[in-house]
C-alpha positions, 0 to 999 in steps of 0.5 A: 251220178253217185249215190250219197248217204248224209247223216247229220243229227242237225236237220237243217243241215242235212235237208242243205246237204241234200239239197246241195248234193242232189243240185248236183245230180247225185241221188242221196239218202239221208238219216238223223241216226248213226245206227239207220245209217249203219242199215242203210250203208249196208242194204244199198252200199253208197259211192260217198258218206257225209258223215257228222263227226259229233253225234248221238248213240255213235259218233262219226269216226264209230259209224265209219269203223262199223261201215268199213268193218262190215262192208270192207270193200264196198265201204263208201268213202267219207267225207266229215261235214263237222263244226268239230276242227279237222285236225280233231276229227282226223285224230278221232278218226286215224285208228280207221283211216284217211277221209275223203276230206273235211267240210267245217261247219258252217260252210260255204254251198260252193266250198261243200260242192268242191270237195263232194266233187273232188271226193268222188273224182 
């Protein structure tokens, strides 16, 4: 069982990500604020991050760079959950590094299951 840190903005995506990565037998923690996320990621380093890309105050790939600067090794993998195309969020992103992958808003539960699987394989 994996612990998993959701932030999206969106509630109704987050509560469906939650939903669908606790049907999974994973324990998450979830969060509408990049900043909490950033506390969060630090006080109980998570196995995966489903990240929004877009957000408020500090988007995705700002989150991720913080995380990855401040927990180096520890640093959970991330995963973008984003209506913002992958090949957009991969050029925001490539100054920090690789994703764990891409989930295109709106998605597909079977689709987002995959690739959480595949993520924490």
């Amino acid at each position: 069982m994996a612990r998993v840190l959701i932030v999206d903005d969106t509630d109704i995506v987050r509560k469906a990500l939650e939903k669908a990565v606790q049907r999974m037998g994973h324990t998450t923690v979830s969060t509408s604020d990049s900043s909490q996320a950033l506390e969060l990621a630090r006080a109980n380093p998570p196995d995966l991050a489903l990240v929004d890309y877009r957000m408020p105050n500090m988007d995705g790939a700002e989150l991720w760079e913080e995380m990855r600067s401040s927990l180096g090794d520890r640093c959970p993998k991330v995963l973008f959950v984003s209506a913002t195309p992958p090949d957009v969020v991969r050029k925001g992103v490539e100054r920090v590094g690789e994703p764990a992958g891409f989930v295109k808003k709106p998605f597909h539960l079977d689709d987002l299951v995959k690739v959480v699987a595949e993520a924490l394989q």
